[in-house]
PATOR-969323 format. One record per atom (N, C-alpha, C): x, y, z. Coordinates in steps of 0.02 Angstrom, whole numbers, plus 50000, padded with zeros to 5 digits. Layout:
! PATOR-969323
XYZ ...
***
This chain:
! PATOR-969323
500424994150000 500005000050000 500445006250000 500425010749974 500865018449919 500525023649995 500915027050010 500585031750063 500425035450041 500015038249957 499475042249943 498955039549935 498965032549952 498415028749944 498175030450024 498545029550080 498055029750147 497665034650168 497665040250131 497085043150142 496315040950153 496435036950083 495625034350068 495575027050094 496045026550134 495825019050179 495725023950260 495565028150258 495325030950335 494735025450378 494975024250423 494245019250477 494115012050435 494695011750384 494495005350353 494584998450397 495245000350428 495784994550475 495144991950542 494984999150567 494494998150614 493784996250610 493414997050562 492904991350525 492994984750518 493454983150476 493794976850476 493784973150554 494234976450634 494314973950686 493294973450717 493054979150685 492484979050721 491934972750696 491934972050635 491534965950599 491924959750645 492714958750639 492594953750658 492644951750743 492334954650779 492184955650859 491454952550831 491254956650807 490324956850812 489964952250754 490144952250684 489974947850626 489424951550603 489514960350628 489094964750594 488984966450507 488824968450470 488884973050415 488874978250405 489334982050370 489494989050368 488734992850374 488744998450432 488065004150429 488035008750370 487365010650359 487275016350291 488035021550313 488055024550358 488505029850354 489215028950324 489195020550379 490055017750337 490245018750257 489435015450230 489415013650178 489475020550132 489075026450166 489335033150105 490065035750123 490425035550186 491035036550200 491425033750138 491285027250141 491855023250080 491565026850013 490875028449995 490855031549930 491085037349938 491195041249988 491445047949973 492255049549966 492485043149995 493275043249998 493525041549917 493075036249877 492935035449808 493035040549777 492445044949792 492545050649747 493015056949746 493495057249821 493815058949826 494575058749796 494615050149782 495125047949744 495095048349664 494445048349659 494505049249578 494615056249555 494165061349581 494465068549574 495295068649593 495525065749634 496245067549629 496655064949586 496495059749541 496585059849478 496805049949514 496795045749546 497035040949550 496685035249541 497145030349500 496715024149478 496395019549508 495915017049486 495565011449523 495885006549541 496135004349495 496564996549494 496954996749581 497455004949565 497815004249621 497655006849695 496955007149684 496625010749746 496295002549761 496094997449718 495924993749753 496424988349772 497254989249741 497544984349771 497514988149839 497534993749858 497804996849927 497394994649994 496574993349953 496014989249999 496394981550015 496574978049967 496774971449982 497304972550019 498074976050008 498614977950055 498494977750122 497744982850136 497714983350203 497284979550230 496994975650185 496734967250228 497024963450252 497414963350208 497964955950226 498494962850291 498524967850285 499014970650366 498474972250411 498184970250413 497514973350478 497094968750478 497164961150452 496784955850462 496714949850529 496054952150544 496094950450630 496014944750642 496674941950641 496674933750654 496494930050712 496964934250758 496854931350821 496204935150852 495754937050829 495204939750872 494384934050882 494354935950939 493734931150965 493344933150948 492664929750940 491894933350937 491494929150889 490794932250893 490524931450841 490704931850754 490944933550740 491444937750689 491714932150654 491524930950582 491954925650555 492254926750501 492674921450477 492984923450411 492544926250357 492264923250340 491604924350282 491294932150318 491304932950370 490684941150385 491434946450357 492084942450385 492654950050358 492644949050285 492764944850258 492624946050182 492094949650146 491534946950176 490884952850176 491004959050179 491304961050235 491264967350243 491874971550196 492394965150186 492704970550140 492614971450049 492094966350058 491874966949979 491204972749973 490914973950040 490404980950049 490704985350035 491534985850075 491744991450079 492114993250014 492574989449963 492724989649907 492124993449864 491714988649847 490994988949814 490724997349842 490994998249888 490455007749891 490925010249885 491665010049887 492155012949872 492065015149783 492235010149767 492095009149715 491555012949663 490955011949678 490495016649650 490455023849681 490905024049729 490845031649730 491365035149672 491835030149700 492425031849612 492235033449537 491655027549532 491415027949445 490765034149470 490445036349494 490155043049506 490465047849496 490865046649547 491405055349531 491525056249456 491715047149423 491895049549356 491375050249315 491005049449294 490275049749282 489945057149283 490145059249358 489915067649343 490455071649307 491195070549312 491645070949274 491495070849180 491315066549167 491195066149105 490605070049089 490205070849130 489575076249126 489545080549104 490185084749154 490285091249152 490685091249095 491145088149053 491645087149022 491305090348940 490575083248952 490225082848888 489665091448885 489525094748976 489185101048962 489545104948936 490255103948963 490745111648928 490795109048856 490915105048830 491285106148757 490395106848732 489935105348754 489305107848717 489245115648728 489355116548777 489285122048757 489735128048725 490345125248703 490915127348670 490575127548600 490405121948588 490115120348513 489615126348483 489055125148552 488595134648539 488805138248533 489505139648574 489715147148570 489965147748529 490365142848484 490845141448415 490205143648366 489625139948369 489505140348284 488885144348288 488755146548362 488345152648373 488755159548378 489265160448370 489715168148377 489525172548446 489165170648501 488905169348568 489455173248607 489985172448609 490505172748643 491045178448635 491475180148686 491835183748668 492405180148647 492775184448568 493125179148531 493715177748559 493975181848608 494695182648638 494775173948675 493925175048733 493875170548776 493925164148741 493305165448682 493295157348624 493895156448617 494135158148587 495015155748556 495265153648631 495395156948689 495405153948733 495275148048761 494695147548748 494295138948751 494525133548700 494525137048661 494705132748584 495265128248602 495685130048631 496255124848620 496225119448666 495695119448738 495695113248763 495175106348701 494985110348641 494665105448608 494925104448557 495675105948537 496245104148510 496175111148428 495715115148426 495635120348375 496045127548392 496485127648362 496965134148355 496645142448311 496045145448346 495655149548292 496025154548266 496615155648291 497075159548260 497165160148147 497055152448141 497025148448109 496455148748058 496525148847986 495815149247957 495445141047946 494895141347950 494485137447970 493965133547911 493865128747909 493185124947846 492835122047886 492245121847873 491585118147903 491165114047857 491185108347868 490735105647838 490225102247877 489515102647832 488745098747868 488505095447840 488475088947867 487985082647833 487485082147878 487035083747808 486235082647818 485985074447790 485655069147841 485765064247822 484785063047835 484655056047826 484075054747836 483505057347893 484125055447954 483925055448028 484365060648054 483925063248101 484385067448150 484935065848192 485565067048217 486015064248254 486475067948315 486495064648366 487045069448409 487705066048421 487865067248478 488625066848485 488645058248498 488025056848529 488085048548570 487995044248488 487655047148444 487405042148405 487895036548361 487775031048361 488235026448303 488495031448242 488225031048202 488475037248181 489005040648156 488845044948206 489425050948240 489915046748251 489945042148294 490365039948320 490835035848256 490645032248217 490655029348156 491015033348110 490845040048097 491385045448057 491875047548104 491755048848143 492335050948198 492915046448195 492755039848197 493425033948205 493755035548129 493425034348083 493525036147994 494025039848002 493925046048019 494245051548022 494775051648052 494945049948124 495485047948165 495915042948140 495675038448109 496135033148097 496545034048016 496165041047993 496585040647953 497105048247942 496955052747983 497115059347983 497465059448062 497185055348102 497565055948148 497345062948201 497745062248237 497725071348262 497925076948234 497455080248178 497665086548151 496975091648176 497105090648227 496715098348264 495935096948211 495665091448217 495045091948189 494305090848254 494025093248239 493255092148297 492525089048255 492375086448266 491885082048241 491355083448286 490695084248283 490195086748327 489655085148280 488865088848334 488215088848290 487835094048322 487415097448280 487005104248294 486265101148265 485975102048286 485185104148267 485315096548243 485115090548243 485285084748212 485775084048149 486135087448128 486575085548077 487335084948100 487645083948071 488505081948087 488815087148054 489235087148083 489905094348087 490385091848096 490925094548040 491715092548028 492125100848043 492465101048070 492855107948076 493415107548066 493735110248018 494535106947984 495065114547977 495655112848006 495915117847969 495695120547893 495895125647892 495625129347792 496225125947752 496595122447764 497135120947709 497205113947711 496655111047736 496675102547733 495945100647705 496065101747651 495125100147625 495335094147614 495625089947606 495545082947613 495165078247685 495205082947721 494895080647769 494175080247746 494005087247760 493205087747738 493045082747684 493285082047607 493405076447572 492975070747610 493545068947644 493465061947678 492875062647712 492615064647744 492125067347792 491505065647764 491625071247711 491075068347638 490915063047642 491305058447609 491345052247583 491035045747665 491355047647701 491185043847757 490535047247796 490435054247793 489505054047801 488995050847793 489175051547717 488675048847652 488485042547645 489235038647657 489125030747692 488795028547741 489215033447799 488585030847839 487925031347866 487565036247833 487005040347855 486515036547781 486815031947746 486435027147693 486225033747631 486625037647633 486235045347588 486315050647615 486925055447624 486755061747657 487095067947605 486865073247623 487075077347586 487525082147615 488165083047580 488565086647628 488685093547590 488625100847636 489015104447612 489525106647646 489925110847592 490615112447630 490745119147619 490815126247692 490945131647680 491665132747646 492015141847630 492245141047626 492765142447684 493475142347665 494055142747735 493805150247761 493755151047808 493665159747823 494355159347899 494465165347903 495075163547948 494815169248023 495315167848071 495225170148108 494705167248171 494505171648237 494175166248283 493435165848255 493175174148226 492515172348198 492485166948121 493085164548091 492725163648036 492655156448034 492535151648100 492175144948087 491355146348083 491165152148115 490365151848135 490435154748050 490805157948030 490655161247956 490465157347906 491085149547908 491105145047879 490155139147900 490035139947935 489635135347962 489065136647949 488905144147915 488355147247918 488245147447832 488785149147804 489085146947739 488815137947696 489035135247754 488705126647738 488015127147751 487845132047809 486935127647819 486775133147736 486815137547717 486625140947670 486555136547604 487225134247599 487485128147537 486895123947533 486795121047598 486335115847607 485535115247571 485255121947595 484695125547591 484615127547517 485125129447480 485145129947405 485115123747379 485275120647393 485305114147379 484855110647385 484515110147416 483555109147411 483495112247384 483145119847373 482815122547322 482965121847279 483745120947269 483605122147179 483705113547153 483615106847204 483485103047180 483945098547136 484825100747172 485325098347140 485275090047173 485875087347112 485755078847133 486415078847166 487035082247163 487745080747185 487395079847257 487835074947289 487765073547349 488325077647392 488865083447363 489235087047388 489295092847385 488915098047390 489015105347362 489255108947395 489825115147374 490345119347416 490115125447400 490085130347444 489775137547473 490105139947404 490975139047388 491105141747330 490925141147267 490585136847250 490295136147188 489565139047181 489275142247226 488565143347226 488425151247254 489205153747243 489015159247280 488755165747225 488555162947166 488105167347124 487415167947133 487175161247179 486455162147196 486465165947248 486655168247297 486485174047353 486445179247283 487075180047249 487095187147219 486485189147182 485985181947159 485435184247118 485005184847162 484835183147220 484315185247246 484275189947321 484895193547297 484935198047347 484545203947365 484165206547278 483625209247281 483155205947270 482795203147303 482275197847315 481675200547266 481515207147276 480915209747230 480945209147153 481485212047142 481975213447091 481735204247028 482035198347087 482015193047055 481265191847036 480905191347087 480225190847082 479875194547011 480045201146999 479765205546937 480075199846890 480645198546881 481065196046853 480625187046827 480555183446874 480165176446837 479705177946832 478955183046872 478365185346850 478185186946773 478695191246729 478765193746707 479065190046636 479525186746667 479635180446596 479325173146580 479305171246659 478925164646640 478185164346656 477945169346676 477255170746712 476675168246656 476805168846598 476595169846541 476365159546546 476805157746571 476955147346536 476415145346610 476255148846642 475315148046687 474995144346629 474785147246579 474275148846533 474455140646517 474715137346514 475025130646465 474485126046503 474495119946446 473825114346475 474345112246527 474295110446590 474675106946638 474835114146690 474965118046655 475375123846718 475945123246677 476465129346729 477145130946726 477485124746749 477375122246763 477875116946809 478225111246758 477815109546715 477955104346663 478485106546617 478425114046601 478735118146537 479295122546577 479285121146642 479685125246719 480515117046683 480305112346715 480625106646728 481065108046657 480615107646604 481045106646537 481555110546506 481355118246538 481835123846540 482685120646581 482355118646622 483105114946678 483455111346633 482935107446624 483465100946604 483985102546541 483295107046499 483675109746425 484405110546438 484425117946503 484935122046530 485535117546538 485265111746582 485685109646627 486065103946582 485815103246527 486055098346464 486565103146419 486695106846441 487045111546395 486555113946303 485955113446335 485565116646280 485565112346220 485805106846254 485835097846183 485055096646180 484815097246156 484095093946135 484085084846150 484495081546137 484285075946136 484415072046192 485025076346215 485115073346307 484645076946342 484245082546350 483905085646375 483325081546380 482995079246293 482485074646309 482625065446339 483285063046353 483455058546376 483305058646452 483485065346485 483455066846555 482725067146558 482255069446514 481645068946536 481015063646513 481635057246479 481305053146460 480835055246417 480855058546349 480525061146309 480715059846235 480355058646169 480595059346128 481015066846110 481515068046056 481775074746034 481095078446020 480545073545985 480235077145958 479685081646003 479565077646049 479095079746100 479475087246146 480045084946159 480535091246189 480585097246147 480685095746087 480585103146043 479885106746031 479535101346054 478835104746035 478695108946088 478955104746157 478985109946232 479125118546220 479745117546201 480325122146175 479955127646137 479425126446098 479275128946033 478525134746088 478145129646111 477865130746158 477965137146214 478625136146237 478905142546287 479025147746225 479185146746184 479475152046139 478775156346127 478205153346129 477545154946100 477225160246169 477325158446216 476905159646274 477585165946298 478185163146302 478325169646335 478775173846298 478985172546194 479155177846187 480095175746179 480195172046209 480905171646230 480985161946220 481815163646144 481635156646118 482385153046158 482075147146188 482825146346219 483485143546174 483265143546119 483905142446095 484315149246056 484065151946085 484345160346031 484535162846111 485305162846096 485895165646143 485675171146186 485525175846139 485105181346178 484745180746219 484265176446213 483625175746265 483675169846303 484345167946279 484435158946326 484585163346407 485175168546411 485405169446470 484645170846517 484165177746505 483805180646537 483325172346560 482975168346504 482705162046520 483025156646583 483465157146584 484005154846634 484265156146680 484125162746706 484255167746747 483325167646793 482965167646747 482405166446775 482135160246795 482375154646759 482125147546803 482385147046893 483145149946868 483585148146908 483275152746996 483025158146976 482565163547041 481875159647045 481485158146994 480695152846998 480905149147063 481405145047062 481835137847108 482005141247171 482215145047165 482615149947221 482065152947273 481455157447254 480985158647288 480455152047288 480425145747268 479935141847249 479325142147216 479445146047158 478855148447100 478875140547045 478105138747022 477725141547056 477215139747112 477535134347129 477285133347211 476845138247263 477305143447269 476935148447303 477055155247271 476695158347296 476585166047253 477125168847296 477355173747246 478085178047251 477765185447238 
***
């Protein structure tokens, strides 16, 4: 037995002599004494293993051989497997609220990180017990997956190992907000995020990831993060299939609908007209896309919409009729294209704009 261990054997020796006089069992009080001496040892940072050889040490030196009584072998073993046993769980308590508090602070690090909550001096401050240097410019990426997820879930836990086992310790944090998953990477290791991607997507059976861009400094992870949920959100509306889209490639859609009114005059005004069509806008809405998104090929356009050429040009011929504007004449392709692309953006014509 280590003499930083005898602290937490206080009144142990004398329990031991008293069981075996009497062939009592330890009283409630004994019994929270030993859990509190537990928890005393685990806050001071010392191991179980060797806190419970120190119980056996001082059995076998304070084992009352020669004593008379009621008191038998079997009641001291008893009592020192009571007293182990509440020792003991006072130990895994202490650690237990330990991890509590462990798992409240870095949550709430996470709010103050990707909520901008905080003062940035203090954040950066904080930052480095969770291995992030904000000095440092920063990428965020968010996978949006079927199901919602937090920090406990398979999961999480599931990209997290991915990630570790192959990047190792490079100052990365892995987390979850509002049910989705969060990658936080230095700005000059997009291979991480990459990977992140790739191991989301796997394991969430389908998720969609976006990725901000690097913004530097202590504010620019919440910059970056706010950047991805945006990515994300474009990415529904406008109904893309990549399962990866980056803040940098899309940052012409904020620019078009920054005057929100502006856009609105704007598809009212060109496609408002393709209402009038047997079916609605929506049919002659879709075919404008696909045209676009085919590079204006007629015959892959009608492939994507499972259509004959001939049926697709007649579409074509159709918009040209109703609103004026023929999409294959250069001139009027951009403004046509410019306007599907705001229809998608405000959700026209779904709902009125």
């Amino acid at each position: 037995m280590t003499q930083r261990h005898e602290t937490y054997l206080t009144g142990y020796a004398e329990i031991l002599a008293e069981v075996a006089g009497t062939g009592r069992r330890l009283n409630r009080d004994e019994l929270e004494e030993r859990r509190l001496l537990g928890e005393q040892a685990a806050e001071a940072g010392h191991t179980l293993r060797g806190l419970v050889r120190g119980h056996l040490d001082a059995t076998r030196a304070h084992w009352p051989g020669g004593a008379h009584g009621p008191g038998t072998t079997e009641s001291v073993l008893a009592a020192v497997a009571q007293a182990v046993d509440a020792f003991a769980e006072g130990y895994e308590r202490a650690q237990q609220l330990a991890v509590r508090q462990e798992e409240a602070a870095r949550r709430e690090f996470i709010d103050d990180l990707l909520y901008g909550r905080s003062d940035l001096g203090r954040l950066a401050e904080r930052a480095e017990r969770f291995g992030l240097v904000l000095s440092r410019a920063h990428a965020v990426a968010v996978a949006q997956g079927p199901e919602a997820y937090d920090d406990t879930a398979p999961v999480t836990r599931l990209v997290e190992a991915a990630l570790i086992s192959r990047f190792g310790d490079r100052r990365i944090l892995i987390t979850t907000k509002n049910g989705q998953l969060i990658c936080i990477a230095p700005g000059d290791e997009d291979d991480v995020l990459t990977h992140f991607a790739k191991q989301a997507y796997a394991a969430t059976d389908g998720s969609r990831v976006a990725v901000g861009r690097p913004q530097p400094g202590p504010g620019g992870v919440v910059h970056s993060y706010e950047e991805a949920l945006s990515a994300l959100e474009l990415a529904e509306r406008l109904e893309l299939d990549e399962p990866v889209v980056r803040a940098a490639d899309l940052l012409v859609y904020p620019v078009l609908t920054r005057d929100r009114q502006a856009m609105a005059d704007l598809v009212l005004s060109v496609l408002g007209p393709l209402r009038g069509a047997r079916g609605g806008a929506e049919p002659l809405l879709r075919t404008l896309e696909a045209y676009f998104d085919a590079g204006c090929t007629a015959a892959e356009a009608a492939r994507r919409l499972s259509l004959s050429v001939r049926a697709l040009t007649y579409r074509l011929e159709r918009i040209h009729q109703l609103t004026g504007a023929d999409p294959a004449d250069p001139v009027h392709r951009y403004t046509l294209q410019t306007a599907v692309i705001g229809a998608r953006l405000l959700g026209w014509p779904g709902q009125e704009i």
